[in-house]
N, C-alpha and C positions, 0 to 999 in steps of 0.2 A: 506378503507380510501382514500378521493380522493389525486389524485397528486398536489401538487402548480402549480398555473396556469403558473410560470413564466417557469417551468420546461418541460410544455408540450409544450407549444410555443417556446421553447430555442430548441427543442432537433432535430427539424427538420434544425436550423441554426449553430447550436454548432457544432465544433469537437468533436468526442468522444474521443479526449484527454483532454478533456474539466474536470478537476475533481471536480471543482463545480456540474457541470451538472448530473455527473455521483454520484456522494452525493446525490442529490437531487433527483436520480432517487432510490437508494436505499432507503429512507428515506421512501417512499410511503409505506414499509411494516414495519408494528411495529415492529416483531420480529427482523428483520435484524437494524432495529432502533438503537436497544439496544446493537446493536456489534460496532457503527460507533462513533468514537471521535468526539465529539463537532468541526464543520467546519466553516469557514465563510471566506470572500473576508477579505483581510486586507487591513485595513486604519489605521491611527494611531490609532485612538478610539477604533477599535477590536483587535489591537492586546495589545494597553495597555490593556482593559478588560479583556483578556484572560490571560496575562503574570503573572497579579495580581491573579485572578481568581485560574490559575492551577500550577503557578510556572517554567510550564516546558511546550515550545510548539516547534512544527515546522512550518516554512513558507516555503513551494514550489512552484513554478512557477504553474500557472493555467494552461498550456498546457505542461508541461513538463514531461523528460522520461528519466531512465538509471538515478534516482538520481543526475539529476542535477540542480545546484541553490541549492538543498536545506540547511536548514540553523538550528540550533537546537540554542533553546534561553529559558535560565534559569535566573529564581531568586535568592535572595540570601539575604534577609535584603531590603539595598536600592542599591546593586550593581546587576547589569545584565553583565549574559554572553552569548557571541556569538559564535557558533562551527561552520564553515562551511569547508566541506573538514580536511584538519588537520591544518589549521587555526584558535587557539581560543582568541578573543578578550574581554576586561571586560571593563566593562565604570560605569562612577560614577553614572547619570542620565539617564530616558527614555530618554529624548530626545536627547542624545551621541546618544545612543543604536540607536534611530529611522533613525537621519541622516545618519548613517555609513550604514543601511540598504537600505535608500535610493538611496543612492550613487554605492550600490552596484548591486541593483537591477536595474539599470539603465529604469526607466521608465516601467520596466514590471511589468504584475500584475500576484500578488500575493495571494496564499489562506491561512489563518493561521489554525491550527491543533493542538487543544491538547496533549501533548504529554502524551505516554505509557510509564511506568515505566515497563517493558516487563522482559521477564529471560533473561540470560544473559550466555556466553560460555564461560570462562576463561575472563569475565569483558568486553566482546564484545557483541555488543547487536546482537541480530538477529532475523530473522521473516521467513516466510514460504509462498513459491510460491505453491499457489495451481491451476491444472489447472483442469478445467471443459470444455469436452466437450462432443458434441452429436454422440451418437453410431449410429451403423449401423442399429440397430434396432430403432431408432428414439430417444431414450430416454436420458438424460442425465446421464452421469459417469465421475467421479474423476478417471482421466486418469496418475495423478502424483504430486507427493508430494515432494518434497526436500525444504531443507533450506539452507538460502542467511545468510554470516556470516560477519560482519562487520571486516576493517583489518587497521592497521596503522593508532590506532585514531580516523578513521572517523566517522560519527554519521549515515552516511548512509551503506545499509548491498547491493545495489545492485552491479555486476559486474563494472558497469561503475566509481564507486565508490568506487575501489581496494578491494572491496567482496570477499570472497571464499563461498566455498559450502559446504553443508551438508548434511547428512540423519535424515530421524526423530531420527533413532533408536542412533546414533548416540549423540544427543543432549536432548533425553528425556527417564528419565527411565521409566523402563515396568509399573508402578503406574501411573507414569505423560502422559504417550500413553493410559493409559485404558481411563482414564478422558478425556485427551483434543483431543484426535484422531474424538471420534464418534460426539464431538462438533466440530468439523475443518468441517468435513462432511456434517454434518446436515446444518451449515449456509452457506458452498459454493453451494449447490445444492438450496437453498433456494434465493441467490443470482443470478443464472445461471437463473433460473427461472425469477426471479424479472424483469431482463435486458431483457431476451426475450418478456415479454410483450411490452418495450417499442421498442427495434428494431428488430421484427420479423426476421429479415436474420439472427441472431448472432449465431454461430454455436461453439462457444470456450468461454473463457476468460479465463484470468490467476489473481488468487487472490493472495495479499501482506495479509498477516495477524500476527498478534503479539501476543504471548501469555503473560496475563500476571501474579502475583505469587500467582493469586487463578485459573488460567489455564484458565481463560476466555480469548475466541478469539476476537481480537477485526481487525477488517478491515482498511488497513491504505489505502486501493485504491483497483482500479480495471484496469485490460488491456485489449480494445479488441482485439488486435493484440500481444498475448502476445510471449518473445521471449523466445524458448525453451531447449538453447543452454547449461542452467546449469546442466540439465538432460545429456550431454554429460558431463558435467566435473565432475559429481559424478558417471559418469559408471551406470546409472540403467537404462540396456539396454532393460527390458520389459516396464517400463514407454512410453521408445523414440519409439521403437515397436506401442506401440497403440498409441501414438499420432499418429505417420505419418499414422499410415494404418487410425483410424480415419478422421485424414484431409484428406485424400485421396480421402474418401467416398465424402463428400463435396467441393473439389477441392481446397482446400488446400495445398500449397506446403512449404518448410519448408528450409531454409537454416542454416544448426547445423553443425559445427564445433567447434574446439577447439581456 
């Protein structure tokens, strides 16, 4: 299936924090199609569309990272609510809702995102940093797995977003690992692959993904530069082990601390 032409001629100009861009680069394979939330650039028009539409979306900054900016925005009848941080706001009308978003997003833009009704750890949402990278033998391998667990409230699960960490084993029983592990697998490797067609040097990425209560994964983004430092905070010292020797291979170097 060919790529949108807007995607092929953006991607030698775009950031690859660009997560339009990077949507729209996943989107060329059907299979991975089928894992990616409904995206789009918000304007008023998409995101009433969508707020109607799915009840439940998020808006994040188009070049942003560490979960910031973003914002989680529900329906409810004819009232809207806004979560951002552990801030939550209600307003009677869209167009409350839109001004205060305005105002908040001070002039930057923004993409809106369907939102996942995902599982959940004690009423905390959470998702799963998957990292893919290329071995020594050239090939690709899922190098580590932990989960990002939302903390105090916030509607976001990343660190910078008062996050804590997890294991799989941890947060999914051995039924829910049989099912959704070799599906976590199958579309990060399928994704690894995707990205490398369009930029030949990429030797890593770190995938956000969300299971959600029929165990399907669904892709909330992707990192090229992804940061590997939660692997230090849940101790899985063979994961952090083959990352670095990995990156090494590729020159790669890695600053992990607590």
């Amino acid at each position: 299936m060919k790529q949108p032409k807007a995607s092929i001629s953006a991607k030698k100009k775009v950031r690859r924090s660009d997560k339009l861009l990077k949507t729209s680069i996943l989107k060329g394979n059907e299979y991975i199609r089928s894992h990616i939330p409904p995206t789009s650039y918000m304007t008023k028009a998409s995101l009433l569309r969508m707020i109607t539409r799915y009840g439940m979306v998020y808006i994040k900054p188009k070049n942003g990272s560490l979960g910031r900016g973003v914002i989680r925005i529900t329906k409810n009848g004819t009232r809207y609510t806004s979560h951002a941080g552990t801030n939550v706001m209600s307003y009677s009308s869209f167009n409350s809702l839109y001004a205060s978003i305005v105002r908040r997003t001070k002039g930057e833009r923004y993409i809106v995102q369907k939102g996942i009704h995902s599982l959940r750890y004690r009423g905390r949402v959470y998702d799963f940093r998957v990292v893919v990278q290329q071995s020594p033998r050239g090939s690709f391998e899922i190098t580590g797995i932990a989960a990002r667990i939302s903390q105090g409230g916030r509607v976001v699960s990343n660190g910078g977003g008062g996050g804590a960490v997890g294991t799989v084993d941890s947060l999914l029983t051995s039924h829910q690992r049989s099912i959704a592990m070799p599906r976590i697998r199958q579309l990060s490797l399928a994704v690894m692959h995707q990205v490398k067609k369009y930029w030949p040097s990429q030797k890593e990425i770190g995938l956000d993904i969300a299971l959600d209560y029929n165990l399907k994964p669904w892709i909330l983004e992707f990192n090229t530069r992804p940061d590997h430092r939660m692997f230090v905070l849940v101790g899985d010292r063979a994961a952090l082990a083959r990352i670095v020797h990995y990156g090494a291979r590729y020159g790669r170097k890695y600053r992990l601390y607590r």
